[in-house]
mmCIF file of the C-alpha atoms, coordinates in Angstrom:
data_MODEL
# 
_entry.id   MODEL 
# 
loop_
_atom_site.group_PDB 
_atom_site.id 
_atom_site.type_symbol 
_atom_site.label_atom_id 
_atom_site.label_alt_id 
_atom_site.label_comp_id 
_atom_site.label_asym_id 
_atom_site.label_entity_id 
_atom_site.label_seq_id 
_atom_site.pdbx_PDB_ins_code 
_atom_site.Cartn_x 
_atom_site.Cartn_y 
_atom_site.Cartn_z 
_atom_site.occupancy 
_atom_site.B_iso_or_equiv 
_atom_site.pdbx_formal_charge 
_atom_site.auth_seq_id 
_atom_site.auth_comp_id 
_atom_site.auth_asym_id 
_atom_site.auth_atom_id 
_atom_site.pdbx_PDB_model_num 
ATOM 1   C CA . UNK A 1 1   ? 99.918  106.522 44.962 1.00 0.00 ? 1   UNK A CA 1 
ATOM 2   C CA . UNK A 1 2   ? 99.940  102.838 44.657 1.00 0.00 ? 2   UNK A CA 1 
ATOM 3   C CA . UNK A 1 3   ? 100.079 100.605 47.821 1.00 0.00 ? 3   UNK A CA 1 
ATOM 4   C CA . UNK A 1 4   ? 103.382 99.812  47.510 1.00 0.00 ? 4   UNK A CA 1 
ATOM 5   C CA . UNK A 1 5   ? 104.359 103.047 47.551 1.00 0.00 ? 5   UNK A CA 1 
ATOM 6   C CA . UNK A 1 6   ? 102.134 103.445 50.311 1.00 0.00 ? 6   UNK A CA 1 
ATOM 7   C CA . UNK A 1 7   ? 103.350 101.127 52.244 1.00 0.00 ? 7   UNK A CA 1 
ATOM 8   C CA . UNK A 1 8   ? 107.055 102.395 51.824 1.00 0.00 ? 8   UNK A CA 1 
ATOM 9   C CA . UNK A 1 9   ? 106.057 105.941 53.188 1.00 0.00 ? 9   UNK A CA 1 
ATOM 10  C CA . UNK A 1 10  ? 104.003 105.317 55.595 1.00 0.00 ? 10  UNK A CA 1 
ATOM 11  C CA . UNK A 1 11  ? 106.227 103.023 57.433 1.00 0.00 ? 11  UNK A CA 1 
ATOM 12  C CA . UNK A 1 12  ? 108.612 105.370 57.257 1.00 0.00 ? 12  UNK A CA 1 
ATOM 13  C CA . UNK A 1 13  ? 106.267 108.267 58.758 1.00 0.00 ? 13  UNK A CA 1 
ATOM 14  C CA . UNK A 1 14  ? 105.316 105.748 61.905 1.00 0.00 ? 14  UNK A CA 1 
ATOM 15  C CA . UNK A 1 15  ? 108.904 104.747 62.483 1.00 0.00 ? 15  UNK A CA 1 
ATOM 16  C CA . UNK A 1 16  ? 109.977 108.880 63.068 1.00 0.00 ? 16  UNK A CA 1 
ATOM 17  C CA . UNK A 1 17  ? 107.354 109.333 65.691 1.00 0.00 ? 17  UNK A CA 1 
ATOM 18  C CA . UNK A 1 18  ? 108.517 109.270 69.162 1.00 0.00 ? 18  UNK A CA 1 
ATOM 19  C CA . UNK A 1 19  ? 107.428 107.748 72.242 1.00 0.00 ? 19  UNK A CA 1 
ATOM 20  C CA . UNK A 1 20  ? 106.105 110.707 73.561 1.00 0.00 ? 20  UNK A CA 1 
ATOM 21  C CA . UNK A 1 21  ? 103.907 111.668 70.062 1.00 0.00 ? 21  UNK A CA 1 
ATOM 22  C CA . UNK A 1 22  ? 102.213 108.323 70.467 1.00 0.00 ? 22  UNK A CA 1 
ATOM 23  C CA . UNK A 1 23  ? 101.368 108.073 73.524 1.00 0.00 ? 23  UNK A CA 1 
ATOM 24  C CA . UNK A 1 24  ? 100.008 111.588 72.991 1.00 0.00 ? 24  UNK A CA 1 
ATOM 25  C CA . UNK A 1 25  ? 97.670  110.217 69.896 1.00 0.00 ? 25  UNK A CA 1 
ATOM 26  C CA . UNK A 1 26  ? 97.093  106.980 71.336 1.00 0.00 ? 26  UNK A CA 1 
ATOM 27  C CA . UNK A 1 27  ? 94.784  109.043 74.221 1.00 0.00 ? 27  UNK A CA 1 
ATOM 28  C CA . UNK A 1 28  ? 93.329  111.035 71.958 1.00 0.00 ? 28  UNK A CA 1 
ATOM 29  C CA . UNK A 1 29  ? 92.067  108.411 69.699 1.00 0.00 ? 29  UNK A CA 1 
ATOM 30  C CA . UNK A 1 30  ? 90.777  106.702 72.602 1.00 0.00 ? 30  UNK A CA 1 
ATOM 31  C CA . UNK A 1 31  ? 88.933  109.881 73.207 1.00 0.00 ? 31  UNK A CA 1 
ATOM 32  C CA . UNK A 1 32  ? 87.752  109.722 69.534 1.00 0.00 ? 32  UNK A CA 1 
ATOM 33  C CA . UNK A 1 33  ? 86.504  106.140 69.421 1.00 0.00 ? 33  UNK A CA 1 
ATOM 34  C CA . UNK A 1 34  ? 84.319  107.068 72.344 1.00 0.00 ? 34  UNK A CA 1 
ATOM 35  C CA . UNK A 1 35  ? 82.492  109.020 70.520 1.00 0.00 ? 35  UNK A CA 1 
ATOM 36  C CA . UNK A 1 36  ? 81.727  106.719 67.712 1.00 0.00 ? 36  UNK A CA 1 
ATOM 37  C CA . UNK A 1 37  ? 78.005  106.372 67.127 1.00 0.00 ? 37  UNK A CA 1 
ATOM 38  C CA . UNK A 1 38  ? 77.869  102.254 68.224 1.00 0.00 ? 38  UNK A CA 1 
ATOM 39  C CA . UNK A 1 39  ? 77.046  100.298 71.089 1.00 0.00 ? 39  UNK A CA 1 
ATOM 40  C CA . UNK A 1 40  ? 80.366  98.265  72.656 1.00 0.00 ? 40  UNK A CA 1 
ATOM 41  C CA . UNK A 1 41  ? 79.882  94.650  71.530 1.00 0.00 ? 41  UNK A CA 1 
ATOM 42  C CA . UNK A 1 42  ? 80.703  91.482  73.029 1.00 0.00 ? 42  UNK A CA 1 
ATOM 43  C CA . UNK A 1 43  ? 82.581  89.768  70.874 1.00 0.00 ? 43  UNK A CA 1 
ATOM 44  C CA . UNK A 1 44  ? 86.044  91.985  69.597 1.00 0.00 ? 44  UNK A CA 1 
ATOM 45  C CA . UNK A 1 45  ? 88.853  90.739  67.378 1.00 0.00 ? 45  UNK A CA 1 
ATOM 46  C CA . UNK A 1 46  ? 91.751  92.856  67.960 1.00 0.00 ? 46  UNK A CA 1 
ATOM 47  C CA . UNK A 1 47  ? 95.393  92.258  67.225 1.00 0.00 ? 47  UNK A CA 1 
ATOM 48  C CA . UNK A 1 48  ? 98.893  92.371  68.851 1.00 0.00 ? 48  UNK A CA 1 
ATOM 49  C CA . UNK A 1 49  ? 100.575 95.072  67.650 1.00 0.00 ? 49  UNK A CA 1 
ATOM 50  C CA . UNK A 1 50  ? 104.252 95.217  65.672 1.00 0.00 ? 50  UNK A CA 1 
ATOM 51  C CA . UNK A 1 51  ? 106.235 97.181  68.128 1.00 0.00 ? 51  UNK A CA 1 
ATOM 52  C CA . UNK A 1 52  ? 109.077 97.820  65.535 1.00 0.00 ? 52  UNK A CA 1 
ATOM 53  C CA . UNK A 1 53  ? 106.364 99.520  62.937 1.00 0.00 ? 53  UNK A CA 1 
ATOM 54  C CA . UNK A 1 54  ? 105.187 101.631 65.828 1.00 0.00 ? 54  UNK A CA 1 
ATOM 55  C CA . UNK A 1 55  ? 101.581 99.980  64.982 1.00 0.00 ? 55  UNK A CA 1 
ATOM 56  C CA . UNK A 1 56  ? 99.233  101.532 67.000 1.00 0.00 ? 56  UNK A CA 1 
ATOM 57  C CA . UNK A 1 57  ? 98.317  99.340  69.964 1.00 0.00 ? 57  UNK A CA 1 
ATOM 58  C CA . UNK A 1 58  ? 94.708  98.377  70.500 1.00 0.00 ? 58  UNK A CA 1 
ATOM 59  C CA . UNK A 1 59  ? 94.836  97.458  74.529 1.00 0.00 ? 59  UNK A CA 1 
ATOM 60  C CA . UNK A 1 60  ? 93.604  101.173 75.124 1.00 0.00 ? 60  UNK A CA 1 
ATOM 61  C CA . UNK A 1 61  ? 90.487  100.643 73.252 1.00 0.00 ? 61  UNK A CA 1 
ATOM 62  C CA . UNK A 1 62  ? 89.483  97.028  74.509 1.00 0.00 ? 62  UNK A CA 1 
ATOM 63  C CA . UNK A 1 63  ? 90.620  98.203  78.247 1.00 0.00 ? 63  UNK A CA 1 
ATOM 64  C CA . UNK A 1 64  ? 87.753  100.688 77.661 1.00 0.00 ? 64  UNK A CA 1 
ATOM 65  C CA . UNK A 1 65  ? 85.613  98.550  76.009 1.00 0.00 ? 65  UNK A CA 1 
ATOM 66  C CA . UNK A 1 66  ? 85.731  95.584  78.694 1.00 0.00 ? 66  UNK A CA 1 
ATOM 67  C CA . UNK A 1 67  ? 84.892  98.835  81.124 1.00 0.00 ? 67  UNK A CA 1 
ATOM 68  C CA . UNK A 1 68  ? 81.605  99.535  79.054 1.00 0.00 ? 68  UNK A CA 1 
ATOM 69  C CA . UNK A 1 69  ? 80.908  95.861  78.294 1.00 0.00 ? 69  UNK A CA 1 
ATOM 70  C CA . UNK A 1 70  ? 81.867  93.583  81.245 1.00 0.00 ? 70  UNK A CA 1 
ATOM 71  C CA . UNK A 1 71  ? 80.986  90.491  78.779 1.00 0.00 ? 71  UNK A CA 1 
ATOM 72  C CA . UNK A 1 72  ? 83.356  91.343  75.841 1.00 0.00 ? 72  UNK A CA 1 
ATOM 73  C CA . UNK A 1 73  ? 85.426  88.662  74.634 1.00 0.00 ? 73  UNK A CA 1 
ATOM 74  C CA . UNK A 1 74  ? 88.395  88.751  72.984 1.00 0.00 ? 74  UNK A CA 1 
ATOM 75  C CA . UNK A 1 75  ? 89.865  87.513  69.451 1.00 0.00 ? 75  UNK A CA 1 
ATOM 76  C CA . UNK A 1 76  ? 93.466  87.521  68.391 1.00 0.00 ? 76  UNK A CA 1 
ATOM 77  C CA . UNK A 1 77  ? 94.310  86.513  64.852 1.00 0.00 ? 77  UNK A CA 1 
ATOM 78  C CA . UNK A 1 78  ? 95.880  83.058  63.604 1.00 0.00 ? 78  UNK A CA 1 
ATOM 79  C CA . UNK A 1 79  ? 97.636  83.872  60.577 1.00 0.00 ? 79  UNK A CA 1 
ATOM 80  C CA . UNK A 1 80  ? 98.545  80.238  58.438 1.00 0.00 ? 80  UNK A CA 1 
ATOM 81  C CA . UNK A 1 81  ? 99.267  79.174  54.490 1.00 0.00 ? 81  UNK A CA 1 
ATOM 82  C CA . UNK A 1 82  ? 96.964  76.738  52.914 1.00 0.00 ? 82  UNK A CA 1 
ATOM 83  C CA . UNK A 1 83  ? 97.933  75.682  49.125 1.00 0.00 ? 83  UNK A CA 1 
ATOM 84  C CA . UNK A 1 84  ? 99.822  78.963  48.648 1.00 0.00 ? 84  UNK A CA 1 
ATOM 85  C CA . UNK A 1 85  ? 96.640  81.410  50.020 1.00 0.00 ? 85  UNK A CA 1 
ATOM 86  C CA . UNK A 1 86  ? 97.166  83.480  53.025 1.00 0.00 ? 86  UNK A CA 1 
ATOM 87  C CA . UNK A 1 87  ? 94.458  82.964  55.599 1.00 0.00 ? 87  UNK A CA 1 
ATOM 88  C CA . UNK A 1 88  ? 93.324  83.885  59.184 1.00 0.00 ? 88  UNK A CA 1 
ATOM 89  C CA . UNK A 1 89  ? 91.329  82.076  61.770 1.00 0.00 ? 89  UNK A CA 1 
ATOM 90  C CA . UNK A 1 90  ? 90.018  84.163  65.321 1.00 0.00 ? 90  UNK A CA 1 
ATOM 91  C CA . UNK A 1 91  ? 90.540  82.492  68.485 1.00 0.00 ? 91  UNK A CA 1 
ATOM 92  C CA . UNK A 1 92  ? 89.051  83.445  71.728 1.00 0.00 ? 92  UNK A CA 1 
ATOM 93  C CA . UNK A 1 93  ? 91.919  83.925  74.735 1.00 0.00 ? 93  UNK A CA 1 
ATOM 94  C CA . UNK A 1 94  ? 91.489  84.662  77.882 1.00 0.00 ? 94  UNK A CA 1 
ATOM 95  C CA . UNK A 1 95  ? 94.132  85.361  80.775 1.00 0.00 ? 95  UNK A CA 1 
ATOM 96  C CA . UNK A 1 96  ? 95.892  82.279  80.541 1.00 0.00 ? 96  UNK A CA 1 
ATOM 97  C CA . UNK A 1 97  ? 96.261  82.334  76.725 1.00 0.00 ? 97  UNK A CA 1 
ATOM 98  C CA . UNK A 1 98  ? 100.103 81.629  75.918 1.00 0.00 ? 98  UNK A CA 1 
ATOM 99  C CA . UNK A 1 99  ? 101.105 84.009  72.627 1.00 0.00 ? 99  UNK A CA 1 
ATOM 100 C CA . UNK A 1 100 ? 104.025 82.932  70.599 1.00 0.00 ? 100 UNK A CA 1 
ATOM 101 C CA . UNK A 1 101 ? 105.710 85.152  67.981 1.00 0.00 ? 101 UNK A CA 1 
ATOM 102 C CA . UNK A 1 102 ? 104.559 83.826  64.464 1.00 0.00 ? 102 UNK A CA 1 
ATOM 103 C CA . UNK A 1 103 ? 107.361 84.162  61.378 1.00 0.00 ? 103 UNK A CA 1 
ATOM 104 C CA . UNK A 1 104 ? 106.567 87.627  61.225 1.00 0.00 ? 104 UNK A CA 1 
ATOM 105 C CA . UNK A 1 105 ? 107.570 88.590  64.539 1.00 0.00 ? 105 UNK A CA 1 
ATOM 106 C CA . UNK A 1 106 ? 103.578 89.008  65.208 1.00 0.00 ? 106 UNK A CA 1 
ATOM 107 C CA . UNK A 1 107 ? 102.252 87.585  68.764 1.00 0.00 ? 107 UNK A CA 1 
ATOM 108 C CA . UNK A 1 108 ? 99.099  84.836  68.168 1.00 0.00 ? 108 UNK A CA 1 
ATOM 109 C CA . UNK A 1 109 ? 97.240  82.765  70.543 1.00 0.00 ? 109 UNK A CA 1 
ATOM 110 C CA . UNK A 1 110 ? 99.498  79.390  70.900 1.00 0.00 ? 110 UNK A CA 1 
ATOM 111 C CA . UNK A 1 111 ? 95.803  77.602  72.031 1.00 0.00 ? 111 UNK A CA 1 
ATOM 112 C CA . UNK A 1 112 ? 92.072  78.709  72.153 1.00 0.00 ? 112 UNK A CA 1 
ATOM 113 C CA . UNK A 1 113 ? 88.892  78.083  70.641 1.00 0.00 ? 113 UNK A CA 1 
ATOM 114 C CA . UNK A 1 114 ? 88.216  78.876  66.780 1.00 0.00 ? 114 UNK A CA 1 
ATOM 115 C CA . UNK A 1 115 ? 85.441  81.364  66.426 1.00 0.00 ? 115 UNK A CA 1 
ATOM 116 C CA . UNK A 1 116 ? 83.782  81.622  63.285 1.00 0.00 ? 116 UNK A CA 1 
ATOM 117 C CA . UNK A 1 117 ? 84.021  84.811  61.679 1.00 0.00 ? 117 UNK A CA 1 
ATOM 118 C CA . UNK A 1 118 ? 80.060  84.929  61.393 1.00 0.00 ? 118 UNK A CA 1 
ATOM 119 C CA . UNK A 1 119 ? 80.133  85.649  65.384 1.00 0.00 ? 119 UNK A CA 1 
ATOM 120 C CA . UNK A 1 120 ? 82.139  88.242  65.299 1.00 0.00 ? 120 UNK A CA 1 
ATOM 121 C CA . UNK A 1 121 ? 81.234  91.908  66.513 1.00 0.00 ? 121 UNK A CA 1 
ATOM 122 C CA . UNK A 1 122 ? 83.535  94.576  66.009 1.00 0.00 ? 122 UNK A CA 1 
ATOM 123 C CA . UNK A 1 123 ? 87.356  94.137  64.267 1.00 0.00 ? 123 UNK A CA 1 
ATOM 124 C CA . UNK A 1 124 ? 89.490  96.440  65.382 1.00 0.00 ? 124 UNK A CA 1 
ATOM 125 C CA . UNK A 1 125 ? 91.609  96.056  61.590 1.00 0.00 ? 125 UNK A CA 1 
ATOM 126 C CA . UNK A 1 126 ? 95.700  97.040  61.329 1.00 0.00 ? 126 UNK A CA 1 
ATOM 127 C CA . UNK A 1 127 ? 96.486  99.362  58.667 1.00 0.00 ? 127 UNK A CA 1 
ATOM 128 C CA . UNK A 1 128 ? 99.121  101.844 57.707 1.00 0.00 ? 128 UNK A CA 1 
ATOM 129 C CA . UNK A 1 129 ? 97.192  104.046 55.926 1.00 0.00 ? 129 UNK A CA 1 
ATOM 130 C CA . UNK A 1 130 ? 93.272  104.491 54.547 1.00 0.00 ? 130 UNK A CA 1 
ATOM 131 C CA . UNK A 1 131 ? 91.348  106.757 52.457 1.00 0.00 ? 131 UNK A CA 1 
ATOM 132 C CA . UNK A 1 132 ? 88.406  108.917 52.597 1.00 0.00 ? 132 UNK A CA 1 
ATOM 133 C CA . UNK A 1 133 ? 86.384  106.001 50.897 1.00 0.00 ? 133 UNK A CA 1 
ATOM 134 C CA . UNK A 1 134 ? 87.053  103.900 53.923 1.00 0.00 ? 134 UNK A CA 1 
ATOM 135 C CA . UNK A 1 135 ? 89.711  101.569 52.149 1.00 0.00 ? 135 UNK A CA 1 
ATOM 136 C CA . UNK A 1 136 ? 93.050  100.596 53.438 1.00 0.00 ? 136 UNK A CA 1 
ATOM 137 C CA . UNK A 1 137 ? 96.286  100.126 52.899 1.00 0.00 ? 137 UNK A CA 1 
ATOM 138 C CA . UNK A 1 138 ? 97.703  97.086  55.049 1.00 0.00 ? 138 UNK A CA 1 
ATOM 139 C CA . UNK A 1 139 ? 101.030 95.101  55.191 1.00 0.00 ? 139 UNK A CA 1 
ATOM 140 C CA . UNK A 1 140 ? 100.144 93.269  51.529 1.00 0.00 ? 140 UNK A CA 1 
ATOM 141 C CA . UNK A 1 141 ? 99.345  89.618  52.566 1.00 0.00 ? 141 UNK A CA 1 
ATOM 142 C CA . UNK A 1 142 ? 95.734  90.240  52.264 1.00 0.00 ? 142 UNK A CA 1 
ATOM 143 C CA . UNK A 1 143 ? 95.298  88.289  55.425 1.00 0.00 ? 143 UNK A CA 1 
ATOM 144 C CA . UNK A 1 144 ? 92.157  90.428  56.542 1.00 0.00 ? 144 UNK A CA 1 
ATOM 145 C CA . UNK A 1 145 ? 90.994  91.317  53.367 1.00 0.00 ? 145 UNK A CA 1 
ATOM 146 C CA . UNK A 1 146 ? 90.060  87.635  53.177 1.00 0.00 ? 146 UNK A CA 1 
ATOM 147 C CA . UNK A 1 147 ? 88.878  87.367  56.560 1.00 0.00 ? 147 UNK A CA 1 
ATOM 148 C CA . UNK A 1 148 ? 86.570  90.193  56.705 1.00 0.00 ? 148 UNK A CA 1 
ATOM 149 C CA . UNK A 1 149 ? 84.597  89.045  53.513 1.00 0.00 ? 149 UNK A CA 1 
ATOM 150 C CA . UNK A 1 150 ? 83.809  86.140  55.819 1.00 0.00 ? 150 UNK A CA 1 
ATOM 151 C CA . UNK A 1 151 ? 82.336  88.236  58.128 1.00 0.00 ? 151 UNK A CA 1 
ATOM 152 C CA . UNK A 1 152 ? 78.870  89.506  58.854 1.00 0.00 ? 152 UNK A CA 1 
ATOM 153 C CA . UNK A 1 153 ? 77.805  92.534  56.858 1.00 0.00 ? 153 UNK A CA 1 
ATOM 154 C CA . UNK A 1 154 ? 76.710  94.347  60.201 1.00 0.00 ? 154 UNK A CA 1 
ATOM 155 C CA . UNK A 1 155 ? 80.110  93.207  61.565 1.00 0.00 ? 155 UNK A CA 1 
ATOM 156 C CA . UNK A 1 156 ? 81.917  97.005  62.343 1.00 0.00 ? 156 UNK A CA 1 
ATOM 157 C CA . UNK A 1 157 ? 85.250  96.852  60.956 1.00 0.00 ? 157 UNK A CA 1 
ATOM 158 C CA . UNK A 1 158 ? 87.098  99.410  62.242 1.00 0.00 ? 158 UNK A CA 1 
ATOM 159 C CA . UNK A 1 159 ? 90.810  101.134 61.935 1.00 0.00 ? 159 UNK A CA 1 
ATOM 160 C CA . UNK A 1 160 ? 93.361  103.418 63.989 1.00 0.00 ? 160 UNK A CA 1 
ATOM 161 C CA . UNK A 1 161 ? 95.592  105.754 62.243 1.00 0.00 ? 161 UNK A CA 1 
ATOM 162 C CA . UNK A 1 162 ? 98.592  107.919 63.055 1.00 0.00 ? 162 UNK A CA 1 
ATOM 163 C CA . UNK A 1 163 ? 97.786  109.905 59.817 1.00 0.00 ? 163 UNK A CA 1 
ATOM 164 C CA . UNK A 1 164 ? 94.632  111.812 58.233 1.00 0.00 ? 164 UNK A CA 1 
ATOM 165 C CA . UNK A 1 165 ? 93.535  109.756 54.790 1.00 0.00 ? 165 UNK A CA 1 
ATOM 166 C CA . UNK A 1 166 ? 95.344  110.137 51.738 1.00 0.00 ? 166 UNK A CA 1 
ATOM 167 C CA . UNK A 1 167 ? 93.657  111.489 48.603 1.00 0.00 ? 167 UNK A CA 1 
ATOM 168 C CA . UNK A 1 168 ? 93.778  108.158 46.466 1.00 0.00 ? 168 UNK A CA 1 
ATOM 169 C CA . UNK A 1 169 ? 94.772  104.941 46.745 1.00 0.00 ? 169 UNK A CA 1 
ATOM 170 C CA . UNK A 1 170 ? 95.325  103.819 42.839 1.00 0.00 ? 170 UNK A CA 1 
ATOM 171 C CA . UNK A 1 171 ? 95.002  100.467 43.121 1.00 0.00 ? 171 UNK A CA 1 
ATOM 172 C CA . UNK A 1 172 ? 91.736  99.539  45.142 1.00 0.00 ? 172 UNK A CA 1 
ATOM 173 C CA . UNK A 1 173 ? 90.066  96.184  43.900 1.00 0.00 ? 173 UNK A CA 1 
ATOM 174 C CA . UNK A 1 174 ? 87.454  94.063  44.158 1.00 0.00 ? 174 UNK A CA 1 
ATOM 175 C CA . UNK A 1 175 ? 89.134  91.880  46.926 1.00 0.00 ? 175 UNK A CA 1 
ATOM 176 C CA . UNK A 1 176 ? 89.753  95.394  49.292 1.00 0.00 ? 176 UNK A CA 1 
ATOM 177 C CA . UNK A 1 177 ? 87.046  95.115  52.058 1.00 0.00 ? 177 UNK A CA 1 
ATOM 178 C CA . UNK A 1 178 ? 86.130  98.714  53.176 1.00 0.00 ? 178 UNK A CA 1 
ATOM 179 C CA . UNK A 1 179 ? 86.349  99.954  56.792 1.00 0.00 ? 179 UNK A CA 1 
ATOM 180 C CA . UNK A 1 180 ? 83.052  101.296 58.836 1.00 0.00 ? 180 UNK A CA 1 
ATOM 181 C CA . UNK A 1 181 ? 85.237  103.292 60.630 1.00 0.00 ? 181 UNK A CA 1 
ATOM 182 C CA . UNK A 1 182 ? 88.722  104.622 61.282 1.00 0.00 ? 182 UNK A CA 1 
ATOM 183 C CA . UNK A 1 183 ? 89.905  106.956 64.159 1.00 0.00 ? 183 UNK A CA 1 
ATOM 184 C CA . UNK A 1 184 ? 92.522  109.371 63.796 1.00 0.00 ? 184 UNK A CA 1 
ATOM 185 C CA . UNK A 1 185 ? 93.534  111.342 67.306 1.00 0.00 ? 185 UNK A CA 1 
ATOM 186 C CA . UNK A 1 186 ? 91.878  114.232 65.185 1.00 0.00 ? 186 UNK A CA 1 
ATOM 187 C CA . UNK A 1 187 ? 88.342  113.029 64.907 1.00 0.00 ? 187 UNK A CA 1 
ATOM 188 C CA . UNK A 1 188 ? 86.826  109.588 63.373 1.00 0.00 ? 188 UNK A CA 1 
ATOM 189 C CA . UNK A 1 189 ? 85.457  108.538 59.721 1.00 0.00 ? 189 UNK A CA 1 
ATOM 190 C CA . UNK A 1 190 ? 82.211  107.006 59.064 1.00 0.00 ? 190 UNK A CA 1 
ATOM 191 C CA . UNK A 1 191 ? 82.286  105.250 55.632 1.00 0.00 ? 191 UNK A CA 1 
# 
């Protein structure tokens, strides 16, 4: 299938689990992400998830990961438009960081310090779908694509899914960036 198409089905898959399924998977890919084969790193952009997609929500896996790393540090995405190309900055919050819904209902820092993607540990990366290659299917804007190219190649880039892989995704290209991991609440993926 093509990512479109993609897209399409697997939104429509997320939005017909319930409550209770989630919360069910959520756990158990909390389990599964402990037993990836990496240390917890300081430094973790993660996102704020789209409630109406039933996104999977990443504040299980930094609670634990602030548990096993007292120092980690926190990154929420900045999403802006310069001359027509969709890009992303990471800004460090902390517990008085004020979020405000961006124009795609998505909750960013409204101030905090840029962090240059070269610093960056671990991104925990939104998708709707990936493969067994380790590529994903996002939500089309190529936000992180770009952002992740800017980031270190030992950087672990890392995805949650509701859903096993799909066979093929037709229309990979050079601008995908490929996952290290994803974690499904059956087991996890090294790429």
């Amino acid at each position: 299938m093509k990512k479109k198409d993609l897209r399409r089905y697997y939104k429509q898959m997320r939005s017909e689990l319930t409550p209770a399924q989630i919360n069910v998977m959520d756990d158990l890919m909390l389990i599964q992400f402990q037993k990836l084969p990496v240390d917890i790193p300081s430094l973790i952009m993660t996102y704020a998830p789209l409630d109406t997609l039933n996104e999977f929500n990443p504040q299980l896996i930094t609670d634990y990961c602030y548990f096993k790393n007292p120092n980690q540090q926190l990154l929420y995405p900045l999403m802006y438009e310069v001359e027509k190309e969709n890009e992303m900055i990471a800004v460090l919050v902390n517990d008085d960081t004020i979020f405000e819904q961006n124009e795609y209902g998505i909750d960013e820092p409204a101030d905090g310090t840029d962090v240059a993607p070269s610093a960056i540990d671990m991104v925990i990366v939104p998708l709707l779908c990936f493969n067994s290659g380790g590529y994903r299917v996002g939500y089309g804007k190529g936000y992180y694509d770009r952002f992740l190219k800017q980031c270190r190649p030992d950087c672990i880039k890392i995805g949650f899914s509701y859903f096993e892989p799909v066979d093929l995704i037709e229309d990979i290209n050079e601008f995908d960036v490929k996952l290290d991991y994803c974690v499904t609440h059956e087991r996890y993926y090294e790429f």
